[in-house]
TIKOLSE-217607 format. One line per 10 residues: number of its first residue (from 0); for each residue y, x negated, z of C-alpha. Coordinates in nm, 3 decimals, decimal comma, padded with zeros to 5 digits, m for minus. Example, Ala and Ser with C-alpha at 12.3 -4.5 7.8 and 13.67 -1.06 7.14 Angstrom:
% residues 2
0 = m00,450/m01,230/00,780 ~ m00,106/m01,367/00,714
This chain:
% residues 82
0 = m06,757/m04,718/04,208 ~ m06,639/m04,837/04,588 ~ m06,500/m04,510/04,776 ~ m06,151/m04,537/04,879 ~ m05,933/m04,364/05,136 ~ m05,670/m04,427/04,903 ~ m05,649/m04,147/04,637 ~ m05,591/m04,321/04,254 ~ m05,209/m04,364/04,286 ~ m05,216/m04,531/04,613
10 = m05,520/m04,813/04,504 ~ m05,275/m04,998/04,322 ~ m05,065/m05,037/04,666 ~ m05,461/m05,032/04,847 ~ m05,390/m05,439/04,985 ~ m05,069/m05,345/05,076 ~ m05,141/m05,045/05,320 ~ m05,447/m05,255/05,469 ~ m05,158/m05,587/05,544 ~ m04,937/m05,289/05,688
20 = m05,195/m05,187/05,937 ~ m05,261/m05,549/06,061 ~ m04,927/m05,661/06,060 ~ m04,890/m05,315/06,323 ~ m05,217/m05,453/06,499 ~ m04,988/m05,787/06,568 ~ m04,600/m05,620/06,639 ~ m04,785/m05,394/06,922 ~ m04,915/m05,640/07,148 ~ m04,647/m05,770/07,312
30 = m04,874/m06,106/07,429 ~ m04,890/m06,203/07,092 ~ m04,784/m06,530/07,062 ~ m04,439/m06,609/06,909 ~ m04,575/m06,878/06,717 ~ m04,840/m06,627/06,558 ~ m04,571/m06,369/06,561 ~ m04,376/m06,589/06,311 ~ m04,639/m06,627/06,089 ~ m04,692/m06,283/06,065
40 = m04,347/m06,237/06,001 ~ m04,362/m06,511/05,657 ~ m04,711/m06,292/05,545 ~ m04,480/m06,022/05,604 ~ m04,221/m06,137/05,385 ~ m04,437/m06,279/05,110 ~ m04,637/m05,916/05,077 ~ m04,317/m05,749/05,070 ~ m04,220/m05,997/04,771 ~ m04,524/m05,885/04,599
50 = m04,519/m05,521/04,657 ~ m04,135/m05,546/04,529 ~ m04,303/m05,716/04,213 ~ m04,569/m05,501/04,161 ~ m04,310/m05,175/04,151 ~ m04,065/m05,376/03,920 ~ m04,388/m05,398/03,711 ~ m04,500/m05,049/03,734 ~ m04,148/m04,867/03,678 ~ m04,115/m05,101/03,360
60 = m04,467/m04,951/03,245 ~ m04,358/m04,604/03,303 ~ m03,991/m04,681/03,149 ~ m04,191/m04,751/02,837 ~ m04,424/m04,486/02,836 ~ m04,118/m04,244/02,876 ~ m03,932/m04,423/02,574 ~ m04,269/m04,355/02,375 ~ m04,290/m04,017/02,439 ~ m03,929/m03,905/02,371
70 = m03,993/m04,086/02,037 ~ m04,307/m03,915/01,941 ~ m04,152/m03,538/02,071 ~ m03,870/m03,671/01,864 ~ m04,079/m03,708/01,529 ~ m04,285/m03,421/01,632 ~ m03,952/m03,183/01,664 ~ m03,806/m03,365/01,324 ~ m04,157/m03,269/01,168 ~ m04,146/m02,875/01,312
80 = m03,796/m02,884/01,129 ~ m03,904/m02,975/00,783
């Protein structure tokens, strides 16, 4: 397995942090060409699109892994009952 400086819960967001530090490579050099600048700004946009998707996607995953384990403490509190 590859080493990461990301610990497990920030490799799912690993591509995101490396954009983030090249998109601050671009906005600190004030040469930086406007036209290059733009384009930038569009990757910018589109990661931010797919980050938003990805935690959509990741909140609905834990949303139902919650739901499952209020029903199972549910049946398992019904069964201590009985």
């Amino acid at each position: 397995m590859e080493n990461s400086k990301y610990d497990e819960n920030e490799q799912v967001f690993e591509e995101h942090f490396e954009f983030l530090e090249s998109t601050k490579n671009v906005t600190s050099n004030p040469d930086f060409p406007q036209r290059a600048t733009m384009i930038a700004y569009i990757q910018l946009v589109e990661q931010y699109e797919k980050l938003l998707k990805t935690s959509v996607r990741i909140s609905r995953l834990g949303d139902k892994a919650q739901k499952k384990l209020m029903k199972y403490k549910e049946l398992l509190d019904t069964m201590r009952n009985i």
